[in-house]
N, C-alpha and C positions, 0 to 999 in steps of 0.2 A: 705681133704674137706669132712666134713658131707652130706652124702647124704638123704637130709632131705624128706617128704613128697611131699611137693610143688616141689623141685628140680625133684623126681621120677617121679610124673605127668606130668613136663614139657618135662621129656626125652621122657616120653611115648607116649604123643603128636608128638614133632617133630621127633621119631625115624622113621614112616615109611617116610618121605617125604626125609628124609637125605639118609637110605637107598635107594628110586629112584633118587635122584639127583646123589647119587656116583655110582650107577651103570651106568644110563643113561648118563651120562653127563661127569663125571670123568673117568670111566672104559673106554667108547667109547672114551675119547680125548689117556687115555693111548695105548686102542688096536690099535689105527689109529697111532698114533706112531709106534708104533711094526711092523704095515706090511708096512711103507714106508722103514723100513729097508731088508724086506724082496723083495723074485722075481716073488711074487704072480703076473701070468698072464693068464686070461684067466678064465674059470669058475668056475674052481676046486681050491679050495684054495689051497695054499702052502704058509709054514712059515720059509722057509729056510735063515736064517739073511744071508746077504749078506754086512751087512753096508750100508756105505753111498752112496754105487752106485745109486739109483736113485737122489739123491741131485746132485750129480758129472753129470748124465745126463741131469737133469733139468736146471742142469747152462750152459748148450753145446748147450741147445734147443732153436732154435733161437724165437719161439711161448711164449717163456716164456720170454723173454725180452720187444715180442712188446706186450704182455696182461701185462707186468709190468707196460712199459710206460703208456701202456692209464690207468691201476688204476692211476699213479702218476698224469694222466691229470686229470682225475675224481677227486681227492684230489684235485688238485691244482684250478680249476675253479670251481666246484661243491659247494664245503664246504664254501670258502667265499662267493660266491655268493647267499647262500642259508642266511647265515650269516646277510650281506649288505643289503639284497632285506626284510626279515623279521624284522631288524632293522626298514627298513625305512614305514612298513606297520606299527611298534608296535607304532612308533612315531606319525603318520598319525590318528591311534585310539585314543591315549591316547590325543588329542584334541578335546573331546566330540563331537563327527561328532554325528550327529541325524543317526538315526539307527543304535546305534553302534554293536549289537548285530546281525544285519543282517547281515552287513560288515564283522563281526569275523568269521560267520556260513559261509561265500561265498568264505572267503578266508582260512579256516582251511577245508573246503569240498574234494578239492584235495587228503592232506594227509589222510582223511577217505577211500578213495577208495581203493579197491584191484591194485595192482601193472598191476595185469594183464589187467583190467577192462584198466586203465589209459596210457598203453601201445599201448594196442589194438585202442583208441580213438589217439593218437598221431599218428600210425602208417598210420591210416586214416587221419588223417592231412596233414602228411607229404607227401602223397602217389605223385609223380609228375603229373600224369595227369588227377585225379579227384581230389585232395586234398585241403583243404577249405583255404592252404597258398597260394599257387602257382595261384587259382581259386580267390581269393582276392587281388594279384595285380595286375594279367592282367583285373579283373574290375576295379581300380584305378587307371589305366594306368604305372603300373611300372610291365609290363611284362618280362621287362630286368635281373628283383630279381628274377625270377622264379630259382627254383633248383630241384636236386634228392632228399635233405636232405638225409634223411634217407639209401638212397642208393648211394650216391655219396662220395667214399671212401674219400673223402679231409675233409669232414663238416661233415661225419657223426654223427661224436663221439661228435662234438661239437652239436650238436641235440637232442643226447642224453642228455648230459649235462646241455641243455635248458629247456627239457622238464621234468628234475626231480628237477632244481631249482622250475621251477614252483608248482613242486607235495610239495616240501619239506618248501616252506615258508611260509606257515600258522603253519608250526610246530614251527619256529623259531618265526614265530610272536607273538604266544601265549606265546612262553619262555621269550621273552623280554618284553611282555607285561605284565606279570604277576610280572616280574625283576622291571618295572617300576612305577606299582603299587604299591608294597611293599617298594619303598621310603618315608620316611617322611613325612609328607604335611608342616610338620613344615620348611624345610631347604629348600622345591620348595618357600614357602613363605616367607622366609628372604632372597632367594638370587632374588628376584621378589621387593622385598624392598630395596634393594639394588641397583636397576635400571639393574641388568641383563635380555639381553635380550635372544629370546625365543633360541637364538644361541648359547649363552656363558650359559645358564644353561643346554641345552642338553651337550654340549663337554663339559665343568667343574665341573657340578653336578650329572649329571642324566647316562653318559654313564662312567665315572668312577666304577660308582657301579652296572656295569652289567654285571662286568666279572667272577662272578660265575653261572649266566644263561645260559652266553656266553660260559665258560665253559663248562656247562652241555651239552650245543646244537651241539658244534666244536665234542666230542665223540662223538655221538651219529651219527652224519652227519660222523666223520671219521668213524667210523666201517661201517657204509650202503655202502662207498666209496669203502670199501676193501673188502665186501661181496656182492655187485650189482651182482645178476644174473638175476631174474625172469623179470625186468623191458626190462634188454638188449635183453634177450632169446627172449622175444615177439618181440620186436622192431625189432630189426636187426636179432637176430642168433649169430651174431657175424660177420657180413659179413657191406657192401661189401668185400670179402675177407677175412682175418684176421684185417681188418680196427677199429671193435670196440670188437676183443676180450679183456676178462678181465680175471682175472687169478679165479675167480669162475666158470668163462664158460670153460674155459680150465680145471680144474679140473672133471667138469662132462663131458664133452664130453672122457676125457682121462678114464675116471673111468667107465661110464656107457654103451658108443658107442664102445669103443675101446678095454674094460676091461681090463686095464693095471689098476690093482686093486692100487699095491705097487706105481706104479707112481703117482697115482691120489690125494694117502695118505700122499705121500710126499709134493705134491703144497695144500693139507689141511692141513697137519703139519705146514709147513710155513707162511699159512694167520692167521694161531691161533696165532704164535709166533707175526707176527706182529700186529695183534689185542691185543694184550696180554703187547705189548711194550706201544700203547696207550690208553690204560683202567688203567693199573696197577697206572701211575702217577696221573691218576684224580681218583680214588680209594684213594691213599698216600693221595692225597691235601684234600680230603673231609673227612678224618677222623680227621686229623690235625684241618680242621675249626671244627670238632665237638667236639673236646677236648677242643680246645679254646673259 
């Protein structure tokens, strides 16, 4: 291939930004490989490969099973629900409600804040004996619903879970909102002529063709699922207990508190691999629609 003028220029443009990417970004996922194989512990580095002994550890650790499960809980209630709950607000706009633009700003406001900001505001919520939940039903007279939330190892994690549905569904709502808008006007108004009602053309016309926003939003919501640290760190710790560890809190507390460097590399090796399982196929699917 001629390497023309314009070709020359464009190398020269993006060569600094590629060499920071592959050092920053590619060299660091390589070197974090390297030392989960190694027996780096404590301050002074050491690069002595060892193999897969920390893997072989990390599968024995019993910490690493229950921060597994509550990621899988976190997946499993978080992502649809962020999902369902943004669906049913995009739906709710895209019926010309009078201010609609206020309604977007109030309900995409959440996902603007700092994680921490919005943590810190829940944890005060949550709090059992000042907190504006537990303080709202014994005014209401259902002092009975009072709870720890937050601190009470049974419900915690589903607290959590609640309170980042709510941080995350103005992000989904904008995604399917925008999904919704981008339909035809033309096939909302033949299947309206058609005598379909406002039921049968959401289920047969309209949420058919949202399963590439849907898409976009299921990643996006699963990688925050498999990387949540800073929201929990505020909230809980990770506590009551071990009750709402997750295997990013587990990582830095083993890495940072603990300095079990090689350990720490290996449960970051790990979440990349599985981050990397679900990015890579919606990567494959969106180049394919773009060829097509």
């Amino acid at each position: 291939m001629q390497l023309t003028k314009d070709r020359m220029n464009t190398l020269l443009i993006f060569l600094p930004s590629l060499i920071l990417v592959g050092y920053f970004v590619y060299a660091s996922i390589g070197w974090n490989a390297i030392v989960s194989l190694s027996d780096w512990k404590g301050l002074r580095p050491s690069y002595n490969i060892v193999g897969v002994n920390q893997y072989v550890f990390l599968s024995q650790d019993p910490l690493f099973w229950i921060s597994l499960e509550n990621n899988l809980l976190l997946i499993a209630l978080f992502v649809p629900g962020s999902l369902l709950l943004g669906l049913f607000l995009a739906i709710l706009l895209n019926a010309k409600v009078r201010a609609e633009n206020a309604f977007r700003t109030i309900y995409l406001l959440p996902f603007a804040l700092s994680f921490v900001i919005t943590a810190t505001l829940w944890a005060w919520m949550y709090n059992p004996s000042i907190g504006v939940i537990n303080t709202l039903f014994e005014t209401i007279g259902l002092g009975f619903l009072r709870s720890g939330w937050s601190t009470d190892s049974s419900i915690a994690m589903y607290s959590i879970i609640l309170a980042l549905i709510w941080q995350f569904s103005g992000y989904t709502m904008l995604v399917f909102l925008a999904g919704i808008r981008s339909i035809p006007e033309s096939q909302v108004m033949a299947a309206r002529v058609d005598g379909a009602s406002s039921i049968s053309l959401y289920r047969r016309i309209i949420i058919p063709q949202l399963k590439f926003p849907a898409l976009a939003a299921f990643v996006v919501l699963m990688v925050f699922a498999l990387k949540a640290f800073d929201f929990i760190f505020i909230l809980t710790g990770g506590g009551p207990g071990y009750s709402t560890y997750v295997l990013p809190l587990m990582m830095y507390r083993e890495t940072f508190s603990m300095t079990h460097f090689a350990y720490g590399a290996a449960i970051a090796t790990l979440l990349f691999v599985i981050v990397m399982i679900v990015v890579v196929p919606y990567l494959y699917m969106t180049s394919r629609r773009g060829k097509e």
